[in-house]
N, C-alpha and C positions, 0 to 999 in steps of 0.2 A: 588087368594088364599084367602080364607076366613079365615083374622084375628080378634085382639080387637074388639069385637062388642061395640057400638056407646048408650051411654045414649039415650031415646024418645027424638028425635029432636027436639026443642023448636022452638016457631015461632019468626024470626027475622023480621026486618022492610028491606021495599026494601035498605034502605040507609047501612044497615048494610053488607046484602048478596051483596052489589057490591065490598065485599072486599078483590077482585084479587089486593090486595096492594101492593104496591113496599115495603115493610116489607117481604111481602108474597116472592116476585120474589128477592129481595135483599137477606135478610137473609134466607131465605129457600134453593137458588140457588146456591148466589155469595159463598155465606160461605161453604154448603156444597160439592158443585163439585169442590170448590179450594180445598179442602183439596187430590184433587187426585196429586195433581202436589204440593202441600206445600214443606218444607224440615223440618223431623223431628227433634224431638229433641231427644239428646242419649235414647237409649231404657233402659227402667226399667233391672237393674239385683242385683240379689243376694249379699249382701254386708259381703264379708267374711275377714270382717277386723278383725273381734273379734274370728277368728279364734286361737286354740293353740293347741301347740305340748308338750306331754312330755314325755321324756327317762325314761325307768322303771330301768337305771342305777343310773341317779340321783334323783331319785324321792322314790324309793318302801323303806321299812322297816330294809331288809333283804339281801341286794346286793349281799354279797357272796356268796348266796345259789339260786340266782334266777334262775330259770328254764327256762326263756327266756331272757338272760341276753341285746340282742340286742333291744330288744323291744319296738317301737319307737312309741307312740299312739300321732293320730291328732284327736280334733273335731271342728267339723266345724264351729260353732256359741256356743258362753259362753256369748254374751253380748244381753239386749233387746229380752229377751227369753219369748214367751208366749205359751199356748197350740200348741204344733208344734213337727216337726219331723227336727232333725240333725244327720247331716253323720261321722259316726266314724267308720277312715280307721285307719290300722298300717300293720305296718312294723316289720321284726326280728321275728315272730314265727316259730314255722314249722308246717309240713302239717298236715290236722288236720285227725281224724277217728271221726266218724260220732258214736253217740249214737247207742247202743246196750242192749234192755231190761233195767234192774236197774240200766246199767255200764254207765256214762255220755259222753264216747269216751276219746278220746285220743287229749293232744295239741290244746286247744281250748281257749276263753276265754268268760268269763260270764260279762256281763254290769248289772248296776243298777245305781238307782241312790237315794241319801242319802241328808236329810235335817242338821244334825249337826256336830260340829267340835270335834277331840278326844283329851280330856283335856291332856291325855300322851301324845300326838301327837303331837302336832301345826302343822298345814297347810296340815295333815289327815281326813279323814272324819272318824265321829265315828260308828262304825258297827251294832252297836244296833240300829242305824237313818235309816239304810237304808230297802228299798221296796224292800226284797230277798228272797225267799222261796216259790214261791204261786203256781208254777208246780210239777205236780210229778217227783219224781225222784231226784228235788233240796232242797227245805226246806233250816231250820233254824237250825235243829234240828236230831240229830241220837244217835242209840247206836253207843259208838267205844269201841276200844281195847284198852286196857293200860297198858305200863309197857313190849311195844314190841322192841326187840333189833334192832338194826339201822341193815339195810342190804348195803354191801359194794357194790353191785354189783346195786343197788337199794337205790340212794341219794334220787332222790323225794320224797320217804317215810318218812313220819314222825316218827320218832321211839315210841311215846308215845303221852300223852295229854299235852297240850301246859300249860306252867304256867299260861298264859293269858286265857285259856280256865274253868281253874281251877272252877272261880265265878261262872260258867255256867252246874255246871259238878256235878251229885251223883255220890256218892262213888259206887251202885251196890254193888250185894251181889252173887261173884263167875260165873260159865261157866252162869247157867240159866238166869243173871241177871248181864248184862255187864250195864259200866257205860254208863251214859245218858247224853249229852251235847246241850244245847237249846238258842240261843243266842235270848236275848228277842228283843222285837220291842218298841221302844219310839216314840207312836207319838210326833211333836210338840207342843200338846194341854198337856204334861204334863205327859200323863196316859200310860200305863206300859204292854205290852203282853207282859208275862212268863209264863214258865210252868215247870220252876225250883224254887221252894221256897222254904223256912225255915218252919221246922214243929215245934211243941210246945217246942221240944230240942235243937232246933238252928242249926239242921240237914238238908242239901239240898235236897228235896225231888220231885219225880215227879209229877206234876200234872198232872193227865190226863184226867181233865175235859177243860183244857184249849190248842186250837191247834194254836201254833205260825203262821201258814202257812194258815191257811183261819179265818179271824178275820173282826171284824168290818171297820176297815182300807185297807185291801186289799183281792183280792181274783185271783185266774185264770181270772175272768173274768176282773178285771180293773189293773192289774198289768202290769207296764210295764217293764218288767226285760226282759232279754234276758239271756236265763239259758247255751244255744249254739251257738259260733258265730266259723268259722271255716278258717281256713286259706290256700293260696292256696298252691302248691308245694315251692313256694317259699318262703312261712312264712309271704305272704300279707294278708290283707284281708277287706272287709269294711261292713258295716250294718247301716242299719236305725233306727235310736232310738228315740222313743215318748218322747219328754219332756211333767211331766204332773208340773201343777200348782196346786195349792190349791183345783181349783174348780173340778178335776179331779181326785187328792189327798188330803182327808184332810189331812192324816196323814201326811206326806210330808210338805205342809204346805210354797211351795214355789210360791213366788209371794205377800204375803199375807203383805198389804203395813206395813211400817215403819216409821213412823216418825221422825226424829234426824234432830234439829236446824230448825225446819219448813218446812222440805225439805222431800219428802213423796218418799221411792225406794220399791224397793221388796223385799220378802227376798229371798237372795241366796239357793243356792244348790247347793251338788257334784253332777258331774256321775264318776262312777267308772269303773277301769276296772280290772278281777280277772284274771290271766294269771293259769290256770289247765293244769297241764302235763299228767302223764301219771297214778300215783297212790298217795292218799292220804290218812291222820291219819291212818298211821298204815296198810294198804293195798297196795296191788299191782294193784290196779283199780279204778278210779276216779267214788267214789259212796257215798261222803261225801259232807256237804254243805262249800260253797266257803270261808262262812262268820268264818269259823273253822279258826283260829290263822297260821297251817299251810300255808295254800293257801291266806288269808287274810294279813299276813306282804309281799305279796308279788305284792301286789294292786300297780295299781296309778290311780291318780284323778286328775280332772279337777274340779274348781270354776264355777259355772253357775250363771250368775246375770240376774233375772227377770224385766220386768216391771211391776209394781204394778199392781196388781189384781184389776180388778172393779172401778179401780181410772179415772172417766174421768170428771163427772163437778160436782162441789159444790151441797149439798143435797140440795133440794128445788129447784134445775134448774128447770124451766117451759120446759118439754119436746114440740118436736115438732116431729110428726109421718110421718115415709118416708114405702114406700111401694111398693111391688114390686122385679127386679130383684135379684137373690143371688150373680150373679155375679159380682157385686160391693161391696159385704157383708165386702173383707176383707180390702179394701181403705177406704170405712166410719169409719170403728173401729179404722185405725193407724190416719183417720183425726179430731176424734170427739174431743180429747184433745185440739186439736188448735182451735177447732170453739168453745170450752165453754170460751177460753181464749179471746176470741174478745167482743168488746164493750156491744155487742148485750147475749154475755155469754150463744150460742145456745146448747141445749142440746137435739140429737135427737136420736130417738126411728126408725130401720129399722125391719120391718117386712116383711119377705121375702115370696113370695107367687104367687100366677098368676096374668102374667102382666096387664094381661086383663081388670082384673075385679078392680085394683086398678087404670088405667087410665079412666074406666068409671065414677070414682068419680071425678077423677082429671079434667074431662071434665067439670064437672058442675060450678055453682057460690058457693054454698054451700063449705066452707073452707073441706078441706079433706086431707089426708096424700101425701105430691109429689111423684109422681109416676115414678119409678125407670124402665126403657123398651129399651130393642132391638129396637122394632118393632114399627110402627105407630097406633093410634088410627083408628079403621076399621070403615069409617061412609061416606053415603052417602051428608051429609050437612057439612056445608062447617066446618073446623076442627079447634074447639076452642082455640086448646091449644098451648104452647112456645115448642121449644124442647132446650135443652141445652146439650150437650154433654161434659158427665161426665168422661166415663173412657173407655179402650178396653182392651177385655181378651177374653179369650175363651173358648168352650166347651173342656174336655182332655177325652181320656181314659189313665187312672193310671193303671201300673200292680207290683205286686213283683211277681215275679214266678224265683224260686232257682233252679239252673241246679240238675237233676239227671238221669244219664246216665245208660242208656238202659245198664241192666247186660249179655252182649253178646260178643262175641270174635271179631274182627275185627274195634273195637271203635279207631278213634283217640285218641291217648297218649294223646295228648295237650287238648281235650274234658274230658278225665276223669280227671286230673290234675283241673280241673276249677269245678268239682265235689261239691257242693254244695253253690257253688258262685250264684249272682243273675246273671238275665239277665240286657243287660241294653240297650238294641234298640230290639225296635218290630214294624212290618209294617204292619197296614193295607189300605185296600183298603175298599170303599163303600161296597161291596157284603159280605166282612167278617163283617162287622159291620152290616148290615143285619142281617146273622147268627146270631151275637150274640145278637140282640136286639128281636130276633123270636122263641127262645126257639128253634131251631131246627137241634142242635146237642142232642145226644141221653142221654149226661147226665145231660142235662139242664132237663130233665124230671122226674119223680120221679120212681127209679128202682120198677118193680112189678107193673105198673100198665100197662096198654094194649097201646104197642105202634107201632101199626099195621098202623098208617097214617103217621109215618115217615120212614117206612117199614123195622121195627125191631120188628124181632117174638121172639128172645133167642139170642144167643152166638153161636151159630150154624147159624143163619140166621139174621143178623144184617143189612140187607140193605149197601147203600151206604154214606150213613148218619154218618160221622166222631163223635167220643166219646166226644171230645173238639175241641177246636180250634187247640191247638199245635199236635193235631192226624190229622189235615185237610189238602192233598195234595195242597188244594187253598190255603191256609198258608203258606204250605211249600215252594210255588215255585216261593213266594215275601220276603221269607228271609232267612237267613243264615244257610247255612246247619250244623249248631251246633244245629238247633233244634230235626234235625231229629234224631238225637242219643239221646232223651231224650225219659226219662218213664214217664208221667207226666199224674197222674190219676185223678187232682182232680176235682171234679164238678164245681168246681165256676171258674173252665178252660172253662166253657161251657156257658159260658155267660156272663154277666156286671152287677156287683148290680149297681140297677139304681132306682131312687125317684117313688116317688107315684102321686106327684104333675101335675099339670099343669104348663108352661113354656113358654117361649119363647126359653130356652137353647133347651126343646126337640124338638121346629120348627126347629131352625137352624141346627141338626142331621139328624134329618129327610129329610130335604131337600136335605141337604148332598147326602144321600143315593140314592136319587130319584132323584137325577142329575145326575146320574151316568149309561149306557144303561145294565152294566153288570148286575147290583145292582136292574133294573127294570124288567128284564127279569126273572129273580129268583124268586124274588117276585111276578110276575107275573104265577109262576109255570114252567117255564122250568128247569129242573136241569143243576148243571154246567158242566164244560167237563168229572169230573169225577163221574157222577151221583147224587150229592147230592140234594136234593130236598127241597124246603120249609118246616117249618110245616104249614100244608094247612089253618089252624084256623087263620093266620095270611097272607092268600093269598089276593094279592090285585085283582085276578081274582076272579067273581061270581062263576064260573062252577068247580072252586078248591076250594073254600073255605066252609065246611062243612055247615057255614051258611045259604049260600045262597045268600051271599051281599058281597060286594067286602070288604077287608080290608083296610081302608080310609087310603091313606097317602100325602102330610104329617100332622101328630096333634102335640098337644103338649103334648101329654103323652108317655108312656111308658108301656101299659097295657098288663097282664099279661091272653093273651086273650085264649091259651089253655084250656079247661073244666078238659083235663085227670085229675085222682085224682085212688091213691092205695088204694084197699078196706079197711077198717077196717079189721082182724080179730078176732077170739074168742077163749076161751079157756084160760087154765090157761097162756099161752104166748100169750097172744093177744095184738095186740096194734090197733091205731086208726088209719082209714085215713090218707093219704097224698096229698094233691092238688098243683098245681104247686105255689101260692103262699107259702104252709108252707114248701113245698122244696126248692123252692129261694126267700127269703123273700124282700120286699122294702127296700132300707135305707130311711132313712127320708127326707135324702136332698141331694146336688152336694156335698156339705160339708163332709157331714158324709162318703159318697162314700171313699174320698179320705184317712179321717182318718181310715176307715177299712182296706183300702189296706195297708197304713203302719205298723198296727198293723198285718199284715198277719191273718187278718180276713174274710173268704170267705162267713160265717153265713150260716156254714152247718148245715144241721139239727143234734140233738145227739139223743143218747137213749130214750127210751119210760120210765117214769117214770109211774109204776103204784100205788106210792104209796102216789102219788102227790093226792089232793081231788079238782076237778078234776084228772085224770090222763090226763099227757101230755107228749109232747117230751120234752126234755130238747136242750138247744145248747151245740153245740162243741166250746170248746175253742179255741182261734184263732190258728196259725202255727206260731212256730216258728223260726228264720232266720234258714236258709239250710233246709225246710221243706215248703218255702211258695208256694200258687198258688193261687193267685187273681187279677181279671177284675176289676175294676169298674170306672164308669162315674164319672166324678170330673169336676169343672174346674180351668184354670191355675192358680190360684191366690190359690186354697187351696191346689192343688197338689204341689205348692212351697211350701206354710204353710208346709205341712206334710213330704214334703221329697220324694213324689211321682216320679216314673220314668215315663216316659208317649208316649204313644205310636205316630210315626211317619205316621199320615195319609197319602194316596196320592190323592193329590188335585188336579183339573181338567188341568191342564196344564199336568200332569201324573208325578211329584215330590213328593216322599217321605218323608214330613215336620213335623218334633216337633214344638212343639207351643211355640218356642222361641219368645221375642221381638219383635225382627227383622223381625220375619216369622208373626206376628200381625199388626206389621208396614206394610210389605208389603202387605196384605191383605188389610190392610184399605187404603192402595195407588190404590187397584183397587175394594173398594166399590162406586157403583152406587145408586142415587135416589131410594127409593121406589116408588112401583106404586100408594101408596095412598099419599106419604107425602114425598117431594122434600127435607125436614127439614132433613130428616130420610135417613140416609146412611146405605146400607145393602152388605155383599160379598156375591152375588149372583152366586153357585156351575156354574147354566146354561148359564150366561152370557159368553160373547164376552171377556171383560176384564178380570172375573176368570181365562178362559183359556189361557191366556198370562201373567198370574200369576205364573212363576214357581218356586217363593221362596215364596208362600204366606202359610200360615196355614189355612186350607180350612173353618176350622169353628171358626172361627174368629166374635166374633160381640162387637159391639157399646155398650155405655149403654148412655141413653140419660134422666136426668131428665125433667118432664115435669107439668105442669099446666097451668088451666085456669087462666089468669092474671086478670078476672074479678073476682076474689073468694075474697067473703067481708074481709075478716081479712085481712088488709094490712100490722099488723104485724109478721103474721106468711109468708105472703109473702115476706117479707122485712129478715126473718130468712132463709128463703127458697134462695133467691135470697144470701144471704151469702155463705151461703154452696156450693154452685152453684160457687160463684166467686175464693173460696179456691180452690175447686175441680179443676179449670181449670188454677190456678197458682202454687200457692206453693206445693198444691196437687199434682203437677205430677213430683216430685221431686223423682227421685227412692233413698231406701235406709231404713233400721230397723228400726228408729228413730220415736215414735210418730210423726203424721203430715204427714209423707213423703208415697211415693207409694209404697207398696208393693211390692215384684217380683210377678210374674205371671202378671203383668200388664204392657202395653206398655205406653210410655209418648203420651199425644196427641200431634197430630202434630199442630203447630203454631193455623192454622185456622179454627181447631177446636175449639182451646181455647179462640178463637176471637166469635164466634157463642155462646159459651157458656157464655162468658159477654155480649153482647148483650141480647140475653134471659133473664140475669140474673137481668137487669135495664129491661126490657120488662116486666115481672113479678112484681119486686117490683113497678113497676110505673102503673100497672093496663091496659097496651099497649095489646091490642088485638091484636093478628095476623090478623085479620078480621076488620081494622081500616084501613077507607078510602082514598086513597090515592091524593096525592096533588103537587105542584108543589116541586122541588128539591132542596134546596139549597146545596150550595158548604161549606165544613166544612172550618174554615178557620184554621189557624198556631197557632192564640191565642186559639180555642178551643181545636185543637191535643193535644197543651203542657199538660196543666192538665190531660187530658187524660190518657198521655200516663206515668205519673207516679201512674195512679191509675192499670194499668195493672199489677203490684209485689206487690197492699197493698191487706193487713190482711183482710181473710172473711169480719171482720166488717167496712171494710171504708164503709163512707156516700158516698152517691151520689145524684146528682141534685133531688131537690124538685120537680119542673113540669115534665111535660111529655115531654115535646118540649125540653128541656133543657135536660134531661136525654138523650134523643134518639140520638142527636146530639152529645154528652160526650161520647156515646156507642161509635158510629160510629170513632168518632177521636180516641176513645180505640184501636178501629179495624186497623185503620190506623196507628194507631204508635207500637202496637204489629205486624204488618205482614210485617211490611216496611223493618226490616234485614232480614228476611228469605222468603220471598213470591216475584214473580215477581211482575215488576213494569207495569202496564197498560197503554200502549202507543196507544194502537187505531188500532191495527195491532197485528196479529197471531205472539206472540214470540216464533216461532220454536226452536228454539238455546237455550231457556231455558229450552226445554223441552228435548233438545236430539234428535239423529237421536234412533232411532227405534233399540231392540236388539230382538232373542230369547227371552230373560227375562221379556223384558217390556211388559204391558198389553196391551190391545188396546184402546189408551184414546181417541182418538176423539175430535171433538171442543167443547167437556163439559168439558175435560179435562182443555182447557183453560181459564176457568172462574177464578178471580180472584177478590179479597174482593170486587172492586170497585164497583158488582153491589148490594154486602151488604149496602157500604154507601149512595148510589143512593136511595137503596129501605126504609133505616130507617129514611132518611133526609126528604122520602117522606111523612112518617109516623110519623113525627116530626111534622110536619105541620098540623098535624088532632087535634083537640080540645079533649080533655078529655071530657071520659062520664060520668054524673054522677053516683053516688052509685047507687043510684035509680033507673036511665035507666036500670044498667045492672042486678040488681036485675027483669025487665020485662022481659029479654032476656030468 
């Protein structure tokens, strides 16, 4: 398979190209195929210590009159809160009715979330702070009725306009010109949306040059409220909520650091929750805003504590540029605070991008950004670089898709009762991810243009070609028959937003799929059992595919290779073209995937604006909870960030696996050598051991930083070999906390982390992987010691000034890090450590059995080789 292409090969000296070195076979070998038989360490998880519950008994304004008097709200995370998504369930409502035209339903509650405290209030959020109104139908703002008699039969009603409402409120003038109530918006910068003021008499008057609800500060499109959340028969319910940060809200304004006594936090925030019954102000139909006095004393809130915005190292840090994988994006961010805090006060810059092209830099002498890769550098000559293994996460598919149940008689009770709840397990197989990565269900396509080659003429003759995935018999018959009672129309059912980039994340998909016989054969143009058939523009057969050339797989994109496009039309209703990119458009990144799927963002196309100059389409705003349906590719580490559900692949052993830890761990327990680079551990879909893999996560990959250790700045190597050292210590520490690992990432196992300080003095010491090999010596007891307390220091410990002296200090690292948890190398196959053989286990083999010892053999050997000068390797 043709990967990384290779810098023009530079000419070496024969003494150089004989450098099959025991570096080479030690550390490339020993280190990476023990890691199949290591024993890990606890797998990274979610830390819901700063979880909290609170009773809207003891907590709301109004206890007497509360309309959910039981109502018991948890969320999931208040503390170490950055741009992210948390879970807030409760308890105590009742069942909700679903929005109805102007009417907002029935029994439901609305979230937001609010920057300041209500000076009446203590330990209230104040309602003027909060980001509420920016959908139709919610607002800030309405006419109400006043001065209406309380109905006995009918408590929820508020009889009249609240005292509190009062400041917010015209008088009106009779039936034509009811009173007007507009609860202003304060950002934290000070300044003031109202559209209730004081005219030259000191009279409250309307503005209506000013609209509280789409303002400089928020809009439908960045607002993260949630206007419907619904509860199920039993008065449960839960939803995904975006916390935004400053940089997402200014107005909000949370995270934005703080100073007090030297000591630098963020600033807090509420989220709120508004519990709506059944009618308000004055009506018998919940069709007022929440933030009204009636429905507002009847809140409760949760404190949210940020970490400081943009706070990571001292201005004038001398950056250092890393480049390359995203899928490490979210572990250098929680570790960059601790590496500015070491000696060296490293301040570095990730730019996320194709892995390719930034290990072709990494390959040279020329200093250039460390390069962040899956995969090995693709090169004919012998291969420059160190590889250090950084972190392990994976490719996900993320969906929110909210049940709603097919309106036909014969539906299970217990399916409509669950009526606009989310899903939360979905399976696919290879060939459904095919589908959805090939545009070739019918409404991945853009309605109205000709789509006669996935053989859909009309509504009348639609082929065999399923609408979405959750319409697709192949769907159906790997998961839960609660799908098949759903009406689930949406387009962005019919696909994955997926990046525009280049990757290594879309090799290892791809491969995926193409390891798979069902998933080749599709592709290949045969239809499945129930007739579905590729879209041929993406056949990997010549004689199907319109082109004329096979459709290559696997790459590392994601191309939107269909032509169809809906014609422009003319005329006073005319609008423009449709092509398959402006109907399912790219997200920008794995990242952004994951954030649109929790905002129940599918990035459907909207209306045609003609009076835009150009005219264009406009977007549809995202769905909201009990409304959502969205695919998209993420991976694990931001599908944690966000709150993401993620779907259960089935990987080649034929187990259906979420990309839990564990299921990460065991993937990287049956990753194998690459074919280019023994350094480079890959889970290979077609191998031997994937298939004895039955708890693995099938797409599972490495991240491995890497450089030429001859690249002249030995101080950016010496920065580089830091981050490298943190990464594979205190780095894999799971848990919220600046510094620590993320979720969505697994810890690495022992002798990874062993491979990865090696490298890491490999690097700062200038040690070529391609450095001649020599005789062996034996590490002794006085060298382990030091050693092996430099395995728990700080990014910034020093290490041995020489080369001989370092590689030696590695190697006792290696040995005193793997000695509790790693077999011990006696000269003989230790069966019994490895276990008799189960179902579950892979197929290890005697590479399985490799263990540190032929790391310390190979770097002892490589100890012994003389440093080259600057100059030499500047000829190389």
């Amino acid at each position: 398979m043709s990967r990384h292409a290779a810098p023009t090969p530079v000419r070496t000296s024969p003494w150089t190209r004989a450098g099959a070195s025991g570096i080479i076979v030690g550390l490339l070998v020993g280190v990476s195929v023990a890691a199949l038989t290591s024993l890990a360490p606890t797998a990274a998880v979610a830390d819901a210590s700063s979880a909290v519950t609170v009773r809207s008994a003891d907590y709301e304004l109004a206890p007497a009159t509360a309309p959910f008097p039981d109502l018991t709200v948890t969320v999931s995370q208040t503390t170490d809160l950055v741009s992210e998504g948390i879970l807030v369930s409760w308890t105590g409502g009742k069942k909700s009715v679903r929005p109805q035209g102007n009417v907002g339903g029935e029994n439901f509650l609305q979230i937001a979330q609010c920057w300041g405290e209500d000076p009446k209030n203590p330990g209230h959020p104040d309602r003027t702070t909060c980001q509420y109104g920016a959908f139709p139908n919610v607002g800030r703002d309405a006419n109400v009725q006043a001065n209406v008699p309380p109905d006995p039969e009918k408590p929820d009603r508020a009889p009249n306009i609240a005292t509190q409402d009062e400041q917010y409120t015209t008088a009106g003038a009779g039936f034509a010109v009811p009173p007007y109530t507009s609860i202003p918006f304060q950002p934290r910068n000070g300044a003031l949306v109202t559209s209730v003021v004081k005219n030259a008499k000191g009279v409250l008057v309307h503005d209506t040059t000013v609209d509280v609800n789409k303002n400089e500060y928020f809009t439908e499109y960045t607002s993260n409220e949630i206007k419907w959340a619904g509860s199920d028969d039993t008065g449960a319910g839960a939803v995904k909520f975006e916390v935004q940060t400053s940089m997402q809200s200014p107005g909000l304004g949370c995270g934005e650091p703080v100073v007090k006594n030297g000591v630098t936090t963020g600033a807090s925030c509420w989220l709120v929750v508004i519990p709506r019954p059944v009618g308000d102000s004055g009506t018998n139909e919940i069709t007022q805003p929440g933030l009204f006095w009636d429905a507002w004393q009847h809140h409760v809130a949760v404190k949210l504590d940020f970490k400081p915005v943009g706070v990571r190292c001292d201005i004038g840090s001398a950056e250092s540029q890393l480049g390359g994988s995203e899928l490490i994006a979210g572990a250098i961010s929680s570790w960059q605070p601790n590496l500015c805090a070491g000696t060296s006060g490293s301040a570095f810059v990730l730019s996320t991008g194709n892995e390719a092209d930034v290990l072709t830099k990494a390959a040279g002498t020329t200093p250039s950004p460390l390069a962040l890769t899956s995969y090995p550098l693709q090169t004919t000559a012998p291969d420059p670089l160190q590889y250090a293994p950084v972190g392990i996460s994976g490719v996900t598919v993320s969906f929110a898709i909210d049940r709603r149940v097919t309106p036909v008689d014969g539906i299970d009770q217990a399916y409509k009762d669950r009526e606009t709840q989310a899903f939360t397990s979905l399976n696919l197989t290879p060939r459904l991810v095919a589908k959805l990565l090939t545009a070739s269900y019918i409404s991945a396509l853009p309605p109205g243009a000709d789509l006669k080659h996935i053989n859909y003429t009309d509504n009348a003759h639609q082929g065999h070609n399923a609408r979405n995935l959750t319409r697709d018999p192949d769907f159906l018959a790997v998961n839960d028959a609660e799908w098949a009672a759903q009406d689930l129309n949406s387009a962005s059912l019919s696909d994955m937003l997926a990046p525009s980039g280049r990757s290594d994340l879309a090799t290892a998909l791809w491969r995926y799929v193409m390891a798979d016989s069902e998933a080749v054969a599709f592709l290949n143009g045969t239809p499945d059992e129930w007739g579905m058939i590729v879209n041929p523009w993406y056949s990997t057969n010549a004689g199907v595919n319109p082109t004329g050339a096979a459709f290559t797989l696997p790459r590392d994109t994601f191309p939107k290779a269909d032509p169809v496009e809906k014609p422009a039309t003319t005329g006073s209703n005319g609008v423009g073209p449709v092509n398959l990119v402006t109907w399912r458009p790219y997200t920008s990144d794995f990242e952004n995937g994951a954030y649109l799927t929790l905002r129940g963002d599918g990035q459907l196309l909207g209306g045609w604006d003609s009076t835009s100059t150009p005219p264009k389409y406009l977007k549809t705003a995202r769905s909201l909870a009990g409304d959502q349906g969205v695919i998209g590719l993420s991976t694990a580490g931001s599908a944690a960030r966000y709150q993401n559900v993620t779907a259960s692949l089935r990987n080649p052993a034929g187990s259906f696996v979420a990309p839990t830890s564990d299921a990460m761990l065991a993937a990287a327990a049956a990753m194998t050598p690459t074919e280019m680079q023994t350094a480079v551990l890959e889970f290979d879909p077609s191998s031997s051991a994937a298939a004895g893999a039955s708890t693995a996560y099938p797409v599972t990959l490495p991240v491995y930083a890497a450089l030429n250790p001859l690249q002249t700045d030995a101080k950016q190597r010496a920065k580089f070999a830091n981050l490298i050292r943190y990464a594979a210590t205190d780095g894999q520490k799971p848990g919220t906390e600046l510094g620590q690992l993320p979720a969505g990432y697994a810890s690495m196992p022992t002798s990874w982390s062993a491979q990865a300080l090696v490298a890491a003095t490999a690097i700062e010491q200038g040690i070529s992987p391609q450095a001649k090999p020599a005789a062996t010596p034996t590490p002794t007891a006085a060298a382990a010691k030091p050693a092996a307390a430099s395995v728990a220091a700080p990014a910034a410990a020093t290490v041995p000034a020489s080369g001989s002296a370092a590689v030696a200090a590695a190697a006792a690292t290696v040995a005193a890090a793997t000695a509790a948890t790693d077999p011990t190398a006696t000269g003989t196959v230790a069966g019994p450590l490895i276990g008799a053989k189960t179902p579950d286990d892979p197929e290890v083999g005697p590479v399985g059995m490799a263990v540190p010892v032929g790391l310390l053999s190979g770097l002892a050997a490589a100890a012994a080789v003389p440093m080259i000068s600057r100059l030499r390797r500047q000829r190389f």
